[in-house]
C-alpha positions as CSV (number, residue, x, y, z in Angstrom):
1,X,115.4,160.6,63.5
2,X,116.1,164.2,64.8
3,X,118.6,166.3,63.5
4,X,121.7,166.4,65.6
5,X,124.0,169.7,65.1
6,X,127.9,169.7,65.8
7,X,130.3,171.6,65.5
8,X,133.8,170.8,64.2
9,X,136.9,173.1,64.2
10,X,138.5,173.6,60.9
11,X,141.4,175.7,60.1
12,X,139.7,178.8,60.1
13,X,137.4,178.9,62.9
14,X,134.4,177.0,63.9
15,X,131.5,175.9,61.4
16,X,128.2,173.9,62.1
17,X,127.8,170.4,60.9
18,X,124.1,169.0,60.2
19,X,124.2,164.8,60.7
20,X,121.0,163.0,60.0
21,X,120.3,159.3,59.9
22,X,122.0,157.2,62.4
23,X,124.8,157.7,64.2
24,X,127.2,156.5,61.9
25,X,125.0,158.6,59.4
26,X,123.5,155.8,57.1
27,X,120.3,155.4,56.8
28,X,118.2,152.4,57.3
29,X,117.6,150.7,54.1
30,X,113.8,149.9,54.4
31,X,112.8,146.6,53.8
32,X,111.3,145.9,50.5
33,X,107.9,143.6,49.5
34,X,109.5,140.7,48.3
35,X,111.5,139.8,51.5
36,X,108.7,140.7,53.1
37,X,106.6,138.1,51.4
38,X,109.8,135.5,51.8
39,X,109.5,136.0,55.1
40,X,106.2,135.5,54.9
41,X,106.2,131.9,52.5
42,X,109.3,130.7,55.1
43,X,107.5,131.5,58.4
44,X,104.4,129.5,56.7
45,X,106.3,126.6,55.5
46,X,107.9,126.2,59.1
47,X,104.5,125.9,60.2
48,X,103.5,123.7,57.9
49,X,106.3,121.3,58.7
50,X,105.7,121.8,62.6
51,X,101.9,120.5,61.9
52,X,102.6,117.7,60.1
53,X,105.6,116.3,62.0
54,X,103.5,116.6,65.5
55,X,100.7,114.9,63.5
56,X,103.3,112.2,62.4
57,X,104.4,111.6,65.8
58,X,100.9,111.3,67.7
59,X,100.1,108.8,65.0
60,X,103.4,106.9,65.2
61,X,102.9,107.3,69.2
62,X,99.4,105.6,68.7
63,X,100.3,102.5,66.4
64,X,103.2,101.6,68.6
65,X,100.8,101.3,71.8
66,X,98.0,100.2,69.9
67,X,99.2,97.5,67.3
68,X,99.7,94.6,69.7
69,X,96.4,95.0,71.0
70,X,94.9,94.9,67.0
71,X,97.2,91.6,66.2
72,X,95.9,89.9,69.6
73,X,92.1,90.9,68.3
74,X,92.9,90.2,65.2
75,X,94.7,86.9,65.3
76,X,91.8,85.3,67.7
77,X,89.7,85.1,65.1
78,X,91.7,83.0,63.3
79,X,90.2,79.4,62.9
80,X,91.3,76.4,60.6
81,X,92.3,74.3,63.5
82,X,95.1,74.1,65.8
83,X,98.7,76.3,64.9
84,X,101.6,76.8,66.0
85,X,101.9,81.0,66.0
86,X,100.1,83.9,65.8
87,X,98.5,84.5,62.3
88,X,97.8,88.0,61.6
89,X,95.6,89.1,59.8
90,X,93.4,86.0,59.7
91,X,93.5,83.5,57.2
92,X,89.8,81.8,57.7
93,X,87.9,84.0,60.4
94,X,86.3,82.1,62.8
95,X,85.4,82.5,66.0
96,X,85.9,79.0,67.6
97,X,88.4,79.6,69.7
98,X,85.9,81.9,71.4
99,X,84.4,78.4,72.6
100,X,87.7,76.8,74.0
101,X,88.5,79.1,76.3
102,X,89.7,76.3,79.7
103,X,87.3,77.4,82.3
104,X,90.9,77.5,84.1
105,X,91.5,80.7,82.6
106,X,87.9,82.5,83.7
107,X,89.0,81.0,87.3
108,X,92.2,82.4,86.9
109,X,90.3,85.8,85.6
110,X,88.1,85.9,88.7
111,X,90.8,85.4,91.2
112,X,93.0,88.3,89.4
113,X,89.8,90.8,89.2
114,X,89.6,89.9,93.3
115,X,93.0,90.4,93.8
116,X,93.2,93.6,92.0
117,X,89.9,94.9,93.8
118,X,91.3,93.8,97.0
119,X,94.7,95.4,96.7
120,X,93.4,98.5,95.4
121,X,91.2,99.2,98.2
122,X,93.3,97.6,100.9
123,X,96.2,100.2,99.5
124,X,93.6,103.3,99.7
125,X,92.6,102.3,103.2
126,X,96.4,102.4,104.6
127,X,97.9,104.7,101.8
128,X,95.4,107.7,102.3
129,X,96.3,107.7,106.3
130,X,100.0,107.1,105.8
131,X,99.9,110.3,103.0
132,X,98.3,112.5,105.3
133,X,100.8,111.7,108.4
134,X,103.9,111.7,105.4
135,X,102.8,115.1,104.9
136,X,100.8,116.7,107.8
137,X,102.8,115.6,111.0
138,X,105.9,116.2,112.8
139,X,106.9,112.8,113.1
140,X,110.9,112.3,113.9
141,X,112.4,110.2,111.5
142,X,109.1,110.6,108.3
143,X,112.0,111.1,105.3
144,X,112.6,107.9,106.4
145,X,109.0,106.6,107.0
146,X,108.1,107.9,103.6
147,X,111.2,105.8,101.9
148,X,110.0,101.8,103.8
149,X,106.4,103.2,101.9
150,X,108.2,103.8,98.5
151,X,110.6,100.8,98.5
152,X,107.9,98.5,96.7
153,X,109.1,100.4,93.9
154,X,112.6,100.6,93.8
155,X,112.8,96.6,94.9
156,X,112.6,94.6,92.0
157,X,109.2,92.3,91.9
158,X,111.3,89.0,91.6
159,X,113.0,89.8,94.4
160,X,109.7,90.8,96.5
161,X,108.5,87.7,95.3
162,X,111.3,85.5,96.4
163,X,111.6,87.5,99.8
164,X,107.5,86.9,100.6
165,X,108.1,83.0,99.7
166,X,110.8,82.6,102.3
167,X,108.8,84.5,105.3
168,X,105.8,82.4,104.6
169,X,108.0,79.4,104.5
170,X,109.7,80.7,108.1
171,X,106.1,82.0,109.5
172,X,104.7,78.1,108.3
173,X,107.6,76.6,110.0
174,X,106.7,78.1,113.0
175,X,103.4,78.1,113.2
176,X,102.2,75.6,110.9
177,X,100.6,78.4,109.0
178,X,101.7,78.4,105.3
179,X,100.0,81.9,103.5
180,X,101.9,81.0,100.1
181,X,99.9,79.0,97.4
182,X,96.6,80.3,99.0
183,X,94.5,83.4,98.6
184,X,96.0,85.3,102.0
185,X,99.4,85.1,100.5
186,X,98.8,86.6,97.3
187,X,96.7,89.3,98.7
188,X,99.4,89.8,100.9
189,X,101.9,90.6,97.8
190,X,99.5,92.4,96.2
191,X,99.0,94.8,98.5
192,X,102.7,95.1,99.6
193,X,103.4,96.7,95.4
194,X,99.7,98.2,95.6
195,X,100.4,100.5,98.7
196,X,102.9,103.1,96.9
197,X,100.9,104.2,94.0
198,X,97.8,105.4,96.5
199,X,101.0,107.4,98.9
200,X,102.4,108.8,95.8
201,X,99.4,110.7,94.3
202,X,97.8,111.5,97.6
203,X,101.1,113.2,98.7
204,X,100.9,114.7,95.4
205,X,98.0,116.7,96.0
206,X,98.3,117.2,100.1
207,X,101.6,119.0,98.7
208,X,99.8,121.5,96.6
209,X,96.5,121.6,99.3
210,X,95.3,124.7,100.5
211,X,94.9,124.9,103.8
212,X,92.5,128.1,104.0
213,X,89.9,126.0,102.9
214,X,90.1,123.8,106.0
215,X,90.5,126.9,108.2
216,X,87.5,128.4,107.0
217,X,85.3,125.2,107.6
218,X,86.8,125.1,111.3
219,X,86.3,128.4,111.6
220,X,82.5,128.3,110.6
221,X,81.7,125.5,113.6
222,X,82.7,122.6,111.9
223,X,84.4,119.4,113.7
224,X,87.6,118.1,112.7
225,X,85.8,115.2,111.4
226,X,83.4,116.9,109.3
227,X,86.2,119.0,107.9
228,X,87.9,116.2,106.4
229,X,84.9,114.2,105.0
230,X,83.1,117.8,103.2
231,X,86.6,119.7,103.0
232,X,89.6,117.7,102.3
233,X,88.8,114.3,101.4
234,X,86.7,115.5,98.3
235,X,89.9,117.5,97.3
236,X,92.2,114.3,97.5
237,X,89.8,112.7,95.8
238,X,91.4,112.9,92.6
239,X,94.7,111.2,93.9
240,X,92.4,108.9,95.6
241,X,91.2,107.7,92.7
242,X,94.3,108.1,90.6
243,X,95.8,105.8,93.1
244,X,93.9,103.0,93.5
245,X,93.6,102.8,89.3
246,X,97.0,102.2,88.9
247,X,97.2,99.8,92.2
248,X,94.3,97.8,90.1
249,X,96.0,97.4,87.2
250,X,100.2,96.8,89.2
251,X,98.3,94.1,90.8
252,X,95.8,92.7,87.8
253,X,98.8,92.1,85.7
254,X,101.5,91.3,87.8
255,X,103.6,88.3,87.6
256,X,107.5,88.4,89.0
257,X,105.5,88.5,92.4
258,X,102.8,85.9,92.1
259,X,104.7,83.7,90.2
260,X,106.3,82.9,93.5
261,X,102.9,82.6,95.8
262,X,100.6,80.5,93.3
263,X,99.6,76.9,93.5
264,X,97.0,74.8,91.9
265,X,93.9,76.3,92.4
266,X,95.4,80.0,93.2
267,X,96.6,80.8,90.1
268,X,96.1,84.3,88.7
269,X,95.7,85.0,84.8
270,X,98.6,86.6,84.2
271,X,100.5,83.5,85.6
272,X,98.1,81.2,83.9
273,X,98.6,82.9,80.3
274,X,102.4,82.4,81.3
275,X,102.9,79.5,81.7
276,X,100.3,78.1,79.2
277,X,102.5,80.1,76.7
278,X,105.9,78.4,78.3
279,X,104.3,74.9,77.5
280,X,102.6,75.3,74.5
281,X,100.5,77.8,72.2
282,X,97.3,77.8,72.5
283,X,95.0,80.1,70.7
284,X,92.2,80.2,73.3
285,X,94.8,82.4,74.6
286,X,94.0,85.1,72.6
287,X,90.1,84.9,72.5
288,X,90.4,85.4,76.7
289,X,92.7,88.4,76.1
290,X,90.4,89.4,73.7
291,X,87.7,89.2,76.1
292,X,89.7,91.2,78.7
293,X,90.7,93.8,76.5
294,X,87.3,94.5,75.4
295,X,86.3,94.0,79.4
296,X,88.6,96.5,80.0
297,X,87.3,99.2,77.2
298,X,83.4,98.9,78.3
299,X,84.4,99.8,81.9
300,X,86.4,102.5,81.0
301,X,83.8,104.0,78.6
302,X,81.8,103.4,82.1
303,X,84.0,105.6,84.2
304,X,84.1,108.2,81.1
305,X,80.3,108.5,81.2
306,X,79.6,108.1,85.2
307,X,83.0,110.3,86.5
308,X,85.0,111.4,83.9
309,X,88.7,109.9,83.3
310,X,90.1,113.7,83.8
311,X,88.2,113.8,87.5
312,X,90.0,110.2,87.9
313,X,93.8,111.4,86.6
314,X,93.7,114.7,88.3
315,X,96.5,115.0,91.0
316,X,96.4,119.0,91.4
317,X,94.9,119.9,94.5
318,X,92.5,122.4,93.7
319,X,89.8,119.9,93.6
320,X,88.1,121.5,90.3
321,X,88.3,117.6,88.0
322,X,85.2,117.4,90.4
């Protein structure tokens, strides 16, 4: 630090004063090698604790998702005969159970996959409209508009359930016409919790969409129409897809709704493993879950290979999961 001179009167007359240091004159006490290397040891060990405890969490994160599916595996390949609970691990592996599976539940199976498939694309066909006017237009009254699309999810599913069940039953009295306990009905329902998942994620990128990009197009000759299919719909795309996932897998394993709308015959799996679970175990119930799980592994290794899961669960509106 420079030197700074004052001066100071004293009794007889004025003399300099030299101050060096700081301003309180005291200098800084330079830090020595060993608190250095403290410093250093502490600064390490914090990082050492950081990496293990976020390595402790993902693997605590993983077994709690994870571990029913291993005890559902695991347990059907239990065999020995008819029990009355899951066994995991197995006692004597076996894979009869494998072989009496009720061809009720691969019915059941095939009317939930057709559901699900249903719902999903009925909710992309009115959801990716409905986003677009939600976010796009000048309509009087859209808050409001964009609430009736989102109350599928702030209703409780029992109470959908119970509310489709009495229309049907009012709409049958009336015209003789009864949707519930048939295949209309439930795809009815199904679509009904399907539709906000498809208006949430498209909004979600039509938000963050950049409207240059649609300019430009117009501005180099191309129709409206043209703009949307090369232009903007491959940018929603992303919530597209995002959407209708999560309407396929609301609707494949719902059952507060469809628990209302089933009858013999139209009974989805969810409802059948329900009540075949209410009654009575049964450990075919597990090999079909099995089966599903495993169903449900191979396709998504599919869409890994074919699209890309991070092109399916990108919302952002840049279009670059493409």
């Amino acid at each position: 630090m420079s030197t700074i001179d004052t001066e100071t009167r004293t009794s007889g007359g004025i003399a300099p004063v030299v101050e060096t240091g700081t301003a309180t004159g005291i200098a800084p006490v330079p830090e020595t090698r060993a608190q250095r290397t403290r410093g250093a040891v502490r600064w390490q060990t914090r990082q050492a604790i950081n990496f293990w405890l976020k390595w402790i969490m993902v693997i605590l994160a993983y077994v709690f998702l994870h571990a029913p599916l291993i005890v559902v595996i695991g347990a059907s390949f239990n065999g020995g005969g008819e029990y009355a609970a899951i066994e995991f691990p197995p006692v004597s592996p076996s894979i009869e159970w494998y072989f009496e599976i009720p061809v009720g539940q691969f019915e059941s199976l095939g009317l939930s996959f057709a559901l699900a498939a249903l719902a999903s694309l009925s909710a992309v066909v009115i959801g990716v409209p409905a986003a677009l006017g939600l976010v796009r237009s000048n309509l009087p009254g859209k808050a409001l508009i964009g609430i009736v699309f989102r109350s599928p999810l702030q209703i409780p599913a029992v109470v959908s359930g119970i509310a489709f069940l009495q229309m049907f039953y009012l709409i049958g009295d009336t015209t003789g016409f009864y949707a519930q306990g048939g295949f209309i009905g439930l795809a009815i329902g199904h679509i009904f919790i399907a539709i906000p998942y498809v208006v949430g994620t498209v909004v979600a990128v039509l938000q963050r969409f950049d409207h240059r990009l649609e300019e430009a197009a117009l501005s180099l000759g191309a129709s409206p129409w043209r703009t949307f299919r090369r232009v903007t719909l491959p940018v929603i795309m992303p919530g597209v897809y995002a959407g209708a996932l999560y309407a396929f897998m609301v609707s494949f394993g719902d059952v507060p709704l469809s628990i209302f709308l089933t009858a013999p015959g139209y009974v989805t799996y969810p409802v059948e493993l329900f009540s075949a679970l209410e009654n009575d175990f049964d450990p075919s119930i597990l090999a079909s879950g099995t089966l599903v799980i495993l169903f449900c592994l191979v396709v998504m290794i599919v869409v890994q290979r074919v699209v890309g899961l991070d092109a399916l669960l990108k919302i952002g509106g840049t279009g670059k999961g493409r």
